[in-house]
C-alpha positions as CSV (number, residue, x, y, z in Angstrom):
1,X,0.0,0.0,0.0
2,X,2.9,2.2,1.0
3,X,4.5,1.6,-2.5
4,X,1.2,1.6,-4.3
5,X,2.2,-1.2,-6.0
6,X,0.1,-4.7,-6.9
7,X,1.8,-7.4,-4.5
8,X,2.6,-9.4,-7.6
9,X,5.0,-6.7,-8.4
10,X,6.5,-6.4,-4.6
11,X,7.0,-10.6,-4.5
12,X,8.8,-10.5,-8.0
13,X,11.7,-9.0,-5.6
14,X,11.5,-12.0,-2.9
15,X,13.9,-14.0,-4.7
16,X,16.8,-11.3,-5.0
17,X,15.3,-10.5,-1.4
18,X,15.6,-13.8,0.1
19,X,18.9,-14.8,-2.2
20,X,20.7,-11.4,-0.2
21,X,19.5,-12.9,3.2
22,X,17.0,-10.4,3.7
23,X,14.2,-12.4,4.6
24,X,14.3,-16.5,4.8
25,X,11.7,-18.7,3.3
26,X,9.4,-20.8,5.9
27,X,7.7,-22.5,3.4
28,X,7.1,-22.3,-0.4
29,X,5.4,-18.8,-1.1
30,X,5.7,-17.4,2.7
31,X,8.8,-15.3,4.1
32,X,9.8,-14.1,7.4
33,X,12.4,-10.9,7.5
34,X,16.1,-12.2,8.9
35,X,17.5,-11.2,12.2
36,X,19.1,-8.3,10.9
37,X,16.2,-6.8,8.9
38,X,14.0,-6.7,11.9
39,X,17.1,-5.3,13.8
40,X,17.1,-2.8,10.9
41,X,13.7,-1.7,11.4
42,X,13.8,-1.5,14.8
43,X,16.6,0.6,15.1
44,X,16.2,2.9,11.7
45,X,13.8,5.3,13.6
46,X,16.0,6.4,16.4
47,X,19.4,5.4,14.7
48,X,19.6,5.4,11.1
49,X,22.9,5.3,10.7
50,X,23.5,2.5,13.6
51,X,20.8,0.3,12.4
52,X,22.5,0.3,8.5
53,X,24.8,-1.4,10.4
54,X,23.2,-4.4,10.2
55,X,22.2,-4.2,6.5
56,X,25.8,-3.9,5.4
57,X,26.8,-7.2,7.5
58,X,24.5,-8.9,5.5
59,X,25.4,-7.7,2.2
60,X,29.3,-8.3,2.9
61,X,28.0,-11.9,2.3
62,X,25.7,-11.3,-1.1
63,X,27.2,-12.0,-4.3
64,X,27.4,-8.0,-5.2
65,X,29.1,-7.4,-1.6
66,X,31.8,-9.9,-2.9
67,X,32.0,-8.0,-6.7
68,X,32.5,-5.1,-4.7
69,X,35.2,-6.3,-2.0
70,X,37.4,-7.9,-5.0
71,X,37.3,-5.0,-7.1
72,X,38.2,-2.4,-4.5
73,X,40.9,-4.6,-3.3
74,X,42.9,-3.6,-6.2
75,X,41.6,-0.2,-6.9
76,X,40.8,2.8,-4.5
77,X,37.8,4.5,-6.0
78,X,35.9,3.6,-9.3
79,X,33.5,4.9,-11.2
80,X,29.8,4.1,-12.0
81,X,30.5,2.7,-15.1
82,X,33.3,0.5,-13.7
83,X,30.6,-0.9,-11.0
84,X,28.1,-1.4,-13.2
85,X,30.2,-3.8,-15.4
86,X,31.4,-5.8,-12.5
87,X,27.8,-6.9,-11.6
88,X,26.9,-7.1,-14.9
89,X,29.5,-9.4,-15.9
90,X,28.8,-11.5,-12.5
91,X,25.1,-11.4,-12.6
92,X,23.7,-11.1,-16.3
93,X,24.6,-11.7,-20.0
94,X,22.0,-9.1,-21.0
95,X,23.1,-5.5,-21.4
96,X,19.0,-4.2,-21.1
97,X,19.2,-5.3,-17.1
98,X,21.8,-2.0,-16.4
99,X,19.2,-0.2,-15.1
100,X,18.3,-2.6,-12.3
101,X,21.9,-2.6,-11.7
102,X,22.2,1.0,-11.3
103,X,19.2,0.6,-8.7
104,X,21.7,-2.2,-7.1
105,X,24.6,0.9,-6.8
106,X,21.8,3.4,-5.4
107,X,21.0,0.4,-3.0
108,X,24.2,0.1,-1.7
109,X,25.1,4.0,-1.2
110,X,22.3,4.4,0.7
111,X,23.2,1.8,3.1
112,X,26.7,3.5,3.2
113,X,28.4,0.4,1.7
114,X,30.2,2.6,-1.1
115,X,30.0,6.6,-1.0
116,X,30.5,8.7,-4.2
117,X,33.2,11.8,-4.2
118,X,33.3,15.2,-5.5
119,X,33.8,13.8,-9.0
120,X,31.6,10.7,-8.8
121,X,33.7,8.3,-8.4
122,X,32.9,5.8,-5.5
123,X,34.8,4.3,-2.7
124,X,34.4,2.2,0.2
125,X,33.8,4.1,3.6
126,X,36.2,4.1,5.9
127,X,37.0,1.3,8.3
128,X,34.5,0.3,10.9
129,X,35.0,-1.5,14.3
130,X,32.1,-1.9,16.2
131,X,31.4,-4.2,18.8
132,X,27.6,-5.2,20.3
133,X,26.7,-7.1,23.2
134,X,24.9,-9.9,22.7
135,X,20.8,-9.1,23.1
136,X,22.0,-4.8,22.7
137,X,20.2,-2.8,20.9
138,X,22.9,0.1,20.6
139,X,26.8,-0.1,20.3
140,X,28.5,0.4,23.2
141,X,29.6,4.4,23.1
142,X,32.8,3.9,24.5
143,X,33.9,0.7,22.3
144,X,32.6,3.1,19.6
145,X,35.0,6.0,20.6
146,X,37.9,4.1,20.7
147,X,37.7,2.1,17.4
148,X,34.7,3.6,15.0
149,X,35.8,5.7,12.3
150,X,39.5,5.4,12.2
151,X,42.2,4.2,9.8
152,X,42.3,0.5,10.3
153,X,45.9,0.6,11.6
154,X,45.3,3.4,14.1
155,X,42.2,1.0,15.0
156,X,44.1,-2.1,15.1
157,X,46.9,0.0,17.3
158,X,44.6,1.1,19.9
159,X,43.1,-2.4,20.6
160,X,46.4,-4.1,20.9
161,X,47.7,-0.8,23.2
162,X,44.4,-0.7,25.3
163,X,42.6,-4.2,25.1
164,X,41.0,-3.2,28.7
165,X,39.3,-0.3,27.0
166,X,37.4,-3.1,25.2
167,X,36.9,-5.8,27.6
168,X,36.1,-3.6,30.7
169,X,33.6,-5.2,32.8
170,X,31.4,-7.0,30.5
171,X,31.6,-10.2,28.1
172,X,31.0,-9.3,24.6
173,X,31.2,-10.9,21.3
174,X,32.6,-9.1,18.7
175,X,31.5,-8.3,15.2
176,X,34.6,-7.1,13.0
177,X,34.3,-5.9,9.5
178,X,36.9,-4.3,8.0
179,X,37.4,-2.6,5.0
180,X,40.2,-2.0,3.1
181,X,41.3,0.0,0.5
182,X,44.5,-0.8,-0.7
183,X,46.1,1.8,-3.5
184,X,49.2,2.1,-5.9
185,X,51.5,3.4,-3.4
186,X,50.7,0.7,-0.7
187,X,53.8,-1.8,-0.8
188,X,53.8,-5.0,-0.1
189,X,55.5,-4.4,3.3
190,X,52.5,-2.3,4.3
191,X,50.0,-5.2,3.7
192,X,52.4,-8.1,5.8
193,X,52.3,-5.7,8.5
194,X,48.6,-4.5,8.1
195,X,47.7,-8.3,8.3
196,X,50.3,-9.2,11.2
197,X,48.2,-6.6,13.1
198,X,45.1,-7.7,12.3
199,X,45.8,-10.6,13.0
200,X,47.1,-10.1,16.6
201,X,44.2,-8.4,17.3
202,X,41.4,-10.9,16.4
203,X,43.2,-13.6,18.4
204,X,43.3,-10.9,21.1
205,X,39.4,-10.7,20.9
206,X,39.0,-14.6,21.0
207,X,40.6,-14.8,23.7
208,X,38.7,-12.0,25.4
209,X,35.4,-13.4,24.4
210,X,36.3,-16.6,25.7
């Protein structure tokens, strides 16, 4: 009703709906939303930016989420055109389906899994750390201070220099993602050490969790 659409129209988008994870199938013809898409919608109206949080989780695991992790892994921006190729070459042999594909890109700026620059171009946000207690319905603000927002190395630093600031006081487990956008001047020394750090830290947070 919202969309004023015919629901024929609105279930021709369960499969790429339930293929993403958005919602799982209970039986044939009958959906229910996944944990994350009712986390989503509970969260959206007081925290839009918090809840899109648990959107972009999902998608890292979507075949379009992969497309765009493997192609920013070699390049630090690209442009619409470059994107649009990628899933199109990965998802359809027919040229006419670009414009659902360009809806795919709008999807995924919205949900702050690529941003677009001055010139258009698009990149992949900046790292994100974030860590949630199991049955919380908002990030912890001081595990969100030390680690949200920052260069994954300054990120990866602080945990390893101030595990305590993590695991004060409460059990946790933690949900990493981490994005990286590797360019022509990062050597190959950079990356060893990048991963040794990354590394460290994640068996750091095991144990914690443990």
């Amino acid at each position: 009703m919202v969309a004023n659409a015919h629901p024929t129209n609105v279930s021709k988008n369960n499969a790429f709906l339930a293929e993403s994870g958005f919602i799982l199938g209970e039986r044939y013809g009958y959906f229910k939303p996944a944990r994350e898409t009712t986390e989503y919608a509970k969260r959206a109206p007081w925290d839009e930016e918090g809840a899109k949080q648990h959107i972009r989780a999902l998608i890292d695991h979507t075949w379009y989420g992969e497309v765009i992790q493997k192609k920013f892994q070699m390049h630090g921006t690209l442009t619409k055109q470059d994107l649009i190729k990628a899933f199109g070459i990965k998802a359809t042999p027919d040229p006419s389906d670009a414009g659902n594909l360009d809806l795919l890109l709008d999807f995924l700026v919205y949900f702050d899994y690529l941003q677009s620059d001055e010139q258009g171009n698009y990149f992949r946000p900046r790292l994100e750390v974030l860590f949630e207690e199991p049955g919380k319905t908002k990030f912890d603000e001081d595990m969100t201070k030390v680690v949200s927002g920052t260069p994954v190395s300054i990120a990866v630093d602080k945990l390893l220099a101030e595990p305590e600031e993590v695991t004060r006081s409460f059990s946790f487990v933690p949900h990493v993602n981490i994005n990286i956008n590797l360019t022509a001047s990062t050597s190959e020394e950079d990356v060893k050490e990048l991963i040794k750090k990354v590394r460290a830290a994640l068996e750091m947070l095991q144990q914690s969790a443990k």
